[in-house]
N, C-alpha and C positions, 0 to 999 in steps of 0.2 A: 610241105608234103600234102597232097590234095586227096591223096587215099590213104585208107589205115583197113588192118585184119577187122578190125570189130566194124559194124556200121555207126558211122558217128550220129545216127536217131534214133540208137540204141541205148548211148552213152548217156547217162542220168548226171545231172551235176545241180548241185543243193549250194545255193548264194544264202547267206545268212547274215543277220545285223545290218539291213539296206546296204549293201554291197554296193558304190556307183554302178551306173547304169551301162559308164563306159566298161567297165570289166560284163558284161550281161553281151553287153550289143557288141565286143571283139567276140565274144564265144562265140553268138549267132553268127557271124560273119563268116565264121569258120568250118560251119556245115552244123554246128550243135543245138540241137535244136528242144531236146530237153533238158530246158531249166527252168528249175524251180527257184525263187527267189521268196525269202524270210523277213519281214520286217528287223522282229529282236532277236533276240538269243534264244537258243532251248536248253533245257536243264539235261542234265545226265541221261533222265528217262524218257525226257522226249527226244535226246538224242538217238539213243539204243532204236526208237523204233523208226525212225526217220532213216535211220544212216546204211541199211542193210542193203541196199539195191543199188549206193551211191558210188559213182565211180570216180568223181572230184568234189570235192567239198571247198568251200568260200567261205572264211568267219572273217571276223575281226577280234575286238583285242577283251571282248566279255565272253565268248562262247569258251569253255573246258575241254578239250579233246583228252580226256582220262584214256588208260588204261583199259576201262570194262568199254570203252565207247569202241576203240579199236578196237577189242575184242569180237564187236558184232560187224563190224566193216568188211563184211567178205569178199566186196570187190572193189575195194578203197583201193586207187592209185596213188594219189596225188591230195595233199592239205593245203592251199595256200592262203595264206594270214595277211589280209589285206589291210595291214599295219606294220609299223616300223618292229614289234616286238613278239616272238613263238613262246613266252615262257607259258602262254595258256595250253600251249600240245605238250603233252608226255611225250618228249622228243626219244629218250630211251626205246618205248614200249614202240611208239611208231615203225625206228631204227629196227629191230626186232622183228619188224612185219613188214618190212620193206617197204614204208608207206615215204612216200617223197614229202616234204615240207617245205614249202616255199615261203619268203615275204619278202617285203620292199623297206627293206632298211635305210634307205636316203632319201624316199619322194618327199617326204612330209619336211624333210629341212629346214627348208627357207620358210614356210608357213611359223615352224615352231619358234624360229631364230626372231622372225618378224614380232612376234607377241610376247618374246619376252624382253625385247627394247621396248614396245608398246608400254608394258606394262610396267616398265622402269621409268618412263617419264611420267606416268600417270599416279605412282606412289611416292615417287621422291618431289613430286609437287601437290601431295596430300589431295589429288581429284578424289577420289573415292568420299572422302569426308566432306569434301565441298558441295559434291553431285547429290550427294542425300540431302544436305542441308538444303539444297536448293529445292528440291524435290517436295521438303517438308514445308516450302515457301520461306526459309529463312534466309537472308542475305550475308554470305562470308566471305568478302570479298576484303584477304590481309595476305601479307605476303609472309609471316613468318610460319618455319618450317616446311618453306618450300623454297627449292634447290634447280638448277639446271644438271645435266648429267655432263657437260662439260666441265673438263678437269676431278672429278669424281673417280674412283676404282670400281673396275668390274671385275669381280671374282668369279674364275670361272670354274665347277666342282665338276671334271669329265671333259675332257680337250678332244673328242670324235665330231663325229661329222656334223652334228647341232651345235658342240661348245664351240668348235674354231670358227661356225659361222657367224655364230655372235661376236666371238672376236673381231672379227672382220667389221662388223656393221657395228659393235660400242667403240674402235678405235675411231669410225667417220665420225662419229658424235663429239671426238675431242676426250675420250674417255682414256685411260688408262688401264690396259686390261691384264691381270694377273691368273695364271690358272692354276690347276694341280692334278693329276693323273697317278695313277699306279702303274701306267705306261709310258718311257721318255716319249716324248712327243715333240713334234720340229715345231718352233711357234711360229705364228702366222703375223706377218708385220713387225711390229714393237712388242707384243706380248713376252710377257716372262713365266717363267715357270718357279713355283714355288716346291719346296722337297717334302712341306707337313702343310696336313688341312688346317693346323691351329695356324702356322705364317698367315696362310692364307685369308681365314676369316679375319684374324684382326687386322688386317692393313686393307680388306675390302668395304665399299660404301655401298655395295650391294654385292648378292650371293647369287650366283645361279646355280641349280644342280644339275646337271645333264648327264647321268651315271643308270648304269645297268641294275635291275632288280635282282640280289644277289643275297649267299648268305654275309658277304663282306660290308654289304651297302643298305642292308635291314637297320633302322633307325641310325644311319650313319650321322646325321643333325640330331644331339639328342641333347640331355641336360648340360651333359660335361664338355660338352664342343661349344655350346651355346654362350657359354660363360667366360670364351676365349674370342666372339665377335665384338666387333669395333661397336662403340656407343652409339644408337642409332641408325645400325645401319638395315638394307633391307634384305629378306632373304627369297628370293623367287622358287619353285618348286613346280617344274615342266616334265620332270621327268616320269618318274614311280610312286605310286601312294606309299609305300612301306618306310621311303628313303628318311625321313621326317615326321619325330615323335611330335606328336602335333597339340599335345596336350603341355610339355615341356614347351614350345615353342611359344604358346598363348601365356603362359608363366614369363617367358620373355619377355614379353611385348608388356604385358602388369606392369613386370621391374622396369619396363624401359632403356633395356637393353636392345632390341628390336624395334623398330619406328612405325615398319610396316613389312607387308607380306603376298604375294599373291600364287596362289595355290590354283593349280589346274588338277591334280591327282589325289587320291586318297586311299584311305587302305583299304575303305569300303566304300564302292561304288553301286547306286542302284543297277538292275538292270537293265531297264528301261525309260524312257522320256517318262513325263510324271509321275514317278516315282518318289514317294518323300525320301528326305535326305537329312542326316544330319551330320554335323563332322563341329569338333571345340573351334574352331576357327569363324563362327559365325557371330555375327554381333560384336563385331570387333575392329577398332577405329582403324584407318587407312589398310585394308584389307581386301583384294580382291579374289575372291571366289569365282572360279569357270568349273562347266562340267566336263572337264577331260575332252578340251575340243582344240587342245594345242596344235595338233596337227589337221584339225577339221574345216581346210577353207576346199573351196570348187577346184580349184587347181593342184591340190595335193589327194585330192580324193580322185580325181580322172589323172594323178600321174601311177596313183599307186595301182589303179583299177589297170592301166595296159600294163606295168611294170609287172606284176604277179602272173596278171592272166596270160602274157608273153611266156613267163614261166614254165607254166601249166601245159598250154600249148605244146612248147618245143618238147617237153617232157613227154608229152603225153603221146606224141606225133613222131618225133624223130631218135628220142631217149636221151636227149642231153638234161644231165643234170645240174649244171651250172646254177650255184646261188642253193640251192638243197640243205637243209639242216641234220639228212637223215642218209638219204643215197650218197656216194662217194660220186666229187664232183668230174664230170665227163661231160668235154664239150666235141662232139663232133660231126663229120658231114655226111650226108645222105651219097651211099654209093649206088649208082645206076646198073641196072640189072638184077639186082638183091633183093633177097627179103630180109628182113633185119629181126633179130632177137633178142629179148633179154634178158637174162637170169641173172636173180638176183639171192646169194647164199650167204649161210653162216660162216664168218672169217674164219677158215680154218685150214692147213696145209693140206693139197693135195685137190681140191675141188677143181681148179682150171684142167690141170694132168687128167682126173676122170670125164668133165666135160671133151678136150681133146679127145680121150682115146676112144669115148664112146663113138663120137662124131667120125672118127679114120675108120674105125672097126667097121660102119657102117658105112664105109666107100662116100662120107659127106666133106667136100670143101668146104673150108674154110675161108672165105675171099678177104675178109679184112676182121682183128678182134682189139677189140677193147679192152683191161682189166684197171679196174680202182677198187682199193680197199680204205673203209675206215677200222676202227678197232673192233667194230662189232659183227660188220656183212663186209661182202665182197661184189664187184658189180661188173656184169662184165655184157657187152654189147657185143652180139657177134651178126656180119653179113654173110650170107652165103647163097648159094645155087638156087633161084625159084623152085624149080621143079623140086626139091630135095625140104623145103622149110619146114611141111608139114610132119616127118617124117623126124626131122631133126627138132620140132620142140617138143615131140614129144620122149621122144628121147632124154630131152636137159630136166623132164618135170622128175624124171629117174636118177639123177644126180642126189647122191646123199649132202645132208645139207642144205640143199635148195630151199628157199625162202617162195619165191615167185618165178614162174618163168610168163612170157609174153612174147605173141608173134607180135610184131609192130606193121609190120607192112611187107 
C-alpha cells in the first residue's frame, strides 16, 4: 500500500538497543522517513519522555514497556521486539490500549542452535581450561577428561523451535538426543521423549535448556533437580537468566556433580556494553561465560530486522495483524476502491451491532468487514465507500467501548 490517511513524514518511529540497520533501511524504503534510532536502552523515565509523539517503537530484549510507559504513549501504534522474547512489554496493559506487539520468535534459531553445539564440544573437551592455561603461557596438552560428543546423550529441556533444532544438528554429531516438554511434542529423527525432568537429567551427558521465562520455569535447575544429574555431566543455559539457580549450580560443579557449564543468560544483566558484571559462575574451571549473545550473529539480526519491521509495516499500512501478541490476529487483503478502518474496542456484547447500525443509520456501506476477538478487545477492520470514510470514522470513535479507531487509507 503506497498511500496511507496520515503522511508517512509525519509518522515518528524510535529504534532502540541498535536495532539492525536492516530493519532502519526497510522503513526508509517505505516512505518513513522519521527515525530515530538509540544506541542502549532507556529507563522508565527516559522512556515516559521520549515515547509521547512515538507512533512505532523498536526495542530489543533490555528495554521495559511498563504500564506508566504506555500510559504516556498517546499515539503508540505498534511495539515490535526485535527479539525472539515480549516478556519485557506489559502485554496486558498494552492489550488494554490496543497497542500491537510484534516479534520474531524463529529468526535467531539456527544462530542459537549453532552455539550451543559449539559450546558442547568446547566443554566436553575441557577448552575453556586449556585456553587460559595457555594464555597464562602454561602448556596442557593431556587427553584426560576430554570426550568427543559422539555416542554421548543430549538432553534436551524445551523441544520448540531451538530445542528440536539442536536435535537435529546433536543427532549428525552421532549423538543420542533425549528431551522433555510439558507439551507432547513429535520427535524429530531418533529423539525420545522422556515423561520427568529427573529421567531426563540423569540419563543425559549434557543439559540444554531451551524453555520459556515463566512462573513454572523460575529456578526450574535448582538444588533438588541438580542432585538427580548424571556424574559429570554438562549443563548449557541459552535460554532465560531466571531458569537456573546459579549459585546451587556452582555448589554443583565444587561437589563434582557438574563437569562443566556454559551460560549465556542471567538474572541480572547490565545494561549496556561496559558495563561491570558479576554473576557466581565466574572463576570457575571449564566454564563459559557469553553475554547474552546467543541469538547475536549478522544473519539473525538482518532476519529478525525484516521479519518484525514486515510486521510493523503490514500492520501499520494495511491492518493485518498476523504474529501480534496484543491485537486479535487478522490477516487480510487490500480491497480496491476503499478506504479501510479500524477500530479497535473493549470485548464486550453488542459493539459490532452498534458499530453496524450507526454506519446503516447514516446511509454508510459496508463493502467488506472483519471481526476478531481475544478475551480482552475485539478488532474489527472494515472497507467502505471513499466518499463516505471521513464521515464514517468519526462516527466508530462514538462507539461505546471503543479503544482506538483509525482511517488506514
Amino acid at each position: 500500500m503506497k498511500h496511507t490517511s496520515y503522511p508517512k513524514d509525519k509518522i515518528k518511529i524510535l529504534l532502540l538497543e541498535n536495532i539492525s540497520e536492516t530493519a532502519a533501511g526497510l522503513l526508509r524504503d517505505s516512505g518513513y522517513t522519521e527515525i530515530r534510532r538509540v544506541n542502549g536502552a532507556l529507563n522508565e523515565e527516559q522512556l515516559i519522555d521520549e515515547i509521547r509523539d512515538v507512533h512505532l517503537l523498536g526495542i530489543r530484549s533490555k528495554t521495559q514497556i511498563t504500564k506508566a510507559v504506555l500510559e504516556n504513549a498517546n499515539k503508540l501504534r505498534a511495539i515490535g521486539c526485535f527479539c525472539i522474547g515480549v516478556n519485557q512489554v506489559d502485554l496486558k496493559a498494552a492489550t488494554q490500549m490496543g497497542v500491537a506487539v510484534f516479534n520474531a520468535p524463529y529468526s535467531n534459531t539456527r544462530s542459537v542452535a549453532e552455539l550451543v553445539i559449539g559450546a558442547s564440544i568446547m566443554l566436553i573437551r575441557r577448552i575453556p581450561d586449556k585456553n587460559r592455561a595457555a594464555h597464562d603461557g602454561v602448556w596442557m596438552k593431556e587427553a584426560k577428561g576430554s570426550y568427543e560428543l559422539r555416542g554421548k546423550t543430549m538432553g534436551i529441556i524445551g523441544y520448540g523451535n531451538i530445542g528440536s533444532q539442536v536435535s537435529v544438528l546433536a543427532e549428525s554429531f552421532g549423538m543420542k538426543v533425549i528431551f522433555h516438554d510439558i507439551v507432547t511434542k513429535l520427535p524429530l529423527g531418533n529423539a525420545e521423549s522422556k515423561r520427568t525432568l529427573k529421567d531426563l537429567v540423569s540419563l543425559s551427558d549434557i543439559i540444554t535448556l531451551h524453555v520459556p521465562e515463566t512462573a513454572s520455569t523460575h529456578n526450574l535447575i535448582n538444588k533438588n533437580i541438580l542432585r538427580h544429574f548424571k556424574k559429570g555431566s554438562i549443563l548449557l543455559n541459552y535460554a532465560r537468566g531466571e531458569v537456573v539457580d546459579l549459585e546451587s549450580l556452582r555448589k554443583a560443579m565444587d561437589e563434582g556433580i557438574v563437569s562443566g557449564a556454559g551460560i549465556d543468560v542471567f538474572p541480572w544483566e547490565p545494561e549496556k556494553n561496559g558495563d561491570r558484571f558479576k554473576t557466581p559462575m565466574q572463576d570457575m574451571p571449564n566454564v563459559l561465560l557469553t553475554p547474552h549473545i546467543g541469538g547475536s550473529t549478522e544473519e539473525a539480526q538482518m532476519n529478525i530486522g525484516q521479519d518484525v519491521s514486515h510486521k510493523l509495516l503490514h500492520y501499520l499500512e494495511m491492518g493485518i495483524s498476523t504474529g501480534s501478541h496484543t491485537i486479535p490476529s487478522l490477516s487480510l487483503p487490500p480491497q480496491e476502491g476503499t478506504h479501510r478502518i479500524l477500530h479497535i474496542h473493549r470485548n464486550v456484547p453488542g459493539v459490532l451491532s452498534d458499530i453496524n447500525t450507526r454506519l446503516s443509520d447514516n446511509k454508510i456501506n459496508i463493502l467488506a468487514q472483519y471481526l476478531k476477538t481475544n478475551e480482552e478487545i475485539g478488532y474489527v477492520v472494515l472497507d467502505i465507500d471513499k466518499n463516505l470514510s471521513t464521515d464514517a470514522a468519526r462516527l466508530l470513535k462514538d462507539v461505546r467501548e471503543t479503544i482506538k479507531v483509525r482511517l488506514l487509507y
